[in-house]
Phi, psi and omega in degrees: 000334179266349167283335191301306141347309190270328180283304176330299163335285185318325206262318178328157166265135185284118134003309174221128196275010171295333169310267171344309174298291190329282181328311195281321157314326173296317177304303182264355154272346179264348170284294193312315170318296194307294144359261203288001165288317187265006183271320185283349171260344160290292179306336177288321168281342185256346172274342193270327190289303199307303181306321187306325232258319205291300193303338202272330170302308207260336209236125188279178158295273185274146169206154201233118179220166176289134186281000145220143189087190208265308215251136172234152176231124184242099195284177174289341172288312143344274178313326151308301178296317168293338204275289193307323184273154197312134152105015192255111176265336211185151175208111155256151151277137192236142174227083170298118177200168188294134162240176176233123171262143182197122161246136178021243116002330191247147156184144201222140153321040218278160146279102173296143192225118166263164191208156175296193159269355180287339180329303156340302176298300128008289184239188164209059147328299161322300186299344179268008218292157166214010192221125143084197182232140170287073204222124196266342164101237174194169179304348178259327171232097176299153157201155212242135170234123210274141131330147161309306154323330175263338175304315207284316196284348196223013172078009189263187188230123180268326189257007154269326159103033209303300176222201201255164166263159166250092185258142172235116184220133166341094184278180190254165201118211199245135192280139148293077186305342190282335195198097182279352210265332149359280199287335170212141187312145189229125160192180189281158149205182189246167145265160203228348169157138177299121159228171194232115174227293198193161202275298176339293189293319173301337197249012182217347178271102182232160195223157218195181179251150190295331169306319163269354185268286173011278165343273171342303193237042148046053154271145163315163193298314178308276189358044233220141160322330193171149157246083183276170203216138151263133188250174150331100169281351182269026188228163158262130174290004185266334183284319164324302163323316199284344178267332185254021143299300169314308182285322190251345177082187215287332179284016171215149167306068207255132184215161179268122158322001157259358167245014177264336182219053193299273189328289194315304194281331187291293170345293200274002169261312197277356190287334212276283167321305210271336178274339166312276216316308192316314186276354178258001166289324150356310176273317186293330161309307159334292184302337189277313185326298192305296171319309174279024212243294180268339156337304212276323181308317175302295197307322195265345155264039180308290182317311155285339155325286174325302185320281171333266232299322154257041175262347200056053179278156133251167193316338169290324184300324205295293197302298174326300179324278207303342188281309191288321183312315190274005184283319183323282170331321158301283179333289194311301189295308193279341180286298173292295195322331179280322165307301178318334162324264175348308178270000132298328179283304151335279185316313173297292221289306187267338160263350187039074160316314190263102186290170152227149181233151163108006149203174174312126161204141163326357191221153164240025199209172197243116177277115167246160190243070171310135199215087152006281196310339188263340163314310200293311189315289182331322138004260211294309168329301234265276181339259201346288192289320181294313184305294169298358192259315206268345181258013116334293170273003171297308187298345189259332212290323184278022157253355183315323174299321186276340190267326186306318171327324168278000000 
């Protein structure tokens, strides 16, 4: 009965027409608010998936690292045993340590990272190669595949392979002031090819066999930086963590690619949020339209108002009408704004309408992502503000009768 009351309202002709305009402004900032919440947060999801996908390249399910110092020691036995729990799909070993790279005139600061041969398996590292081949050599003929970002930085052709690198590494002990050349290991290698994942990797990585970063640095046979692990997907990794927790105890670190980019993923949540708040003043600009909306609407059914009240409406019936008028209001405008979202959004993921321009980027179109839950947030927000914009002038239309009385 109150919405009925309230579409009559709507539709009827007003005396003055500044109501009708007033309304219909009102209307088409809460379809635009609605609109641009779900196109900018569906794209903000479809840029958080491409990163996560990137990181997830490079970054294992699980990794085991020591909770103190650099270097875990890990026996075969150990290792058997990590081997053994339910959802452990896939296990490398890793020796990570700062290195200095120097082709002639060039040279960069890298992470050398040696890796096993299951790494492949592990990561996907493989898939990104645009240089070469992804071929790590042996302990005796090294050969190194450069981040792209370290191609650049040191001048090479990674995949022809013109002369050897030079890597220079820390030895481990007590540093010689007398003879610094002393404190570090040196030797040659060739290169074998370039991948491109994401900059964070590119411009800091090169990756080599476990056998020569070993070598180098004079580790024990037990000795390694890190384990990284591919797990199961059809199991939780949370439960896995908890079985090689179990196996190894207080003395290692086990951590999920969501606590390996802990900063990261907090970052890209609040980024989320801030852009939510920012884009829901759009409604709240609405919401003032809607107040004069219905304001003005009260002053002009002053009369039928009266008319309820001696009909024996009473004031919840008075205030509920004026409320659904502003529910009204909301429905039309958040109703088309979403849609129309939608079918844009629909229109990008499949013709990718929308380019990106003005630099290199991994994609050339603006990725979007539908995601159920932000219809609902955009939703309920849209109520919210209809509720509060409408029950203002609802409480005066219903005390209106009692105030003429006075």
């Amino acid at each position: 009965m109150n919405f009925l009351f309230a579409w009559r309202y709507f539709k009827a002709k007003k005396s003055t027409n500044a109501i009708n305009i007033i309304a219909w402004i009102s209307i088409v900032a809460i379809m635009v608010g609605a609109a641009a919440l779900i196109l900018v947060l569906s794209v903000f999801n479809g840029f958080e998936d491409l990163v996560k996908s990137l990181y997830s390249s490079f970054y294992p399910d699980l990794r085991i690292t020591p909770s103190i110092g650099k270097q875990l020691t890990l026996t075969e036995a150990q290792l058997a045993r990590i081997r053994g729990i339910r959802g452990i799909r896939e296990l490398s070993l890793t020796v990570e340590e700062k290195a200095l790279l120097q082709n002639g005139d060039y040279q960069s600061i890298v992470y050398l990272k040696g890796v096993d041969e299951s790494y492949r398996r592990v990561t996907d590292v493989a898939g990104h190669m645009v240089k070469g081949n992804f071929d790590l050599g042996t302990a005796d003929a090294p050969l190194l595949v450069l981040g792209a970002g370290v191609e650049n930085a040191i001048g090479v052709q990674s995949d022809r392979n013109l002369s050897p690198l030079l890597a220079y590494l820390p030895r481990k002990g007590s540093v010689d002031l007398s003879d610094p050349l002393q404190s570090v290991s040196a030797d040659t290698m060739n290169t074998a090819g370039a991948f491109v994942i994401q900059q964070d990797f590119d411009d800091k990585y090169a990756l080599t066999n476990i056998g020569f970063m070993k070598n180098l640095l004079e580790m024990p046979a037990d000795a390694y930086s890190a384990v990284e692990i591919a797990a199961d997907p059809a199991l939780s990794v949370e439960d896995i963590q908890d079985g090689i927790r179990g196996v190894l105890g207080k003395d290692y670190v086990v951590q999920t690619r969501y606590e390996q980019n802990r900063s990261l993923y907090a970052v890209m949540r609040a980024e989320k949020w801030v852009i939510y708040a920012i884009l829901s003043l759009i409604l709240v600009v609405a919401a003032f339209n809607m107040i004069g909306s219905l304001t003005m609407l009260v002053l002009e059914k002053k009369e039928d108002i009266s008319v309820l009240h001696a009909l024996g409406a009473d004031r919840r019936m008075i205030q509920n009408i004026f409320i659904s008028e502003g529910f009204l209001l909301a429905v039309i405008g958040g109703g088309v704004g979403i849609l129309l979202a939608l079918g844009l959004a629909l229109a990008q993921i499949r013709y990718k309408l929308i380019p990106l321009t003005g630099g290199s980027f991994l994609i050339d179109y603006f990725p979007v992502k539908l995601n159920p839950w932000d219809f609902l947030l955009v939703t309920g927000t849209i109520v919210v503000i209809a509720l509060f914009a409408s029950y203002i002038p609802a409480r005066k239309a219903a005390r209106q009768q009692f105030l003429d009385r006075e």
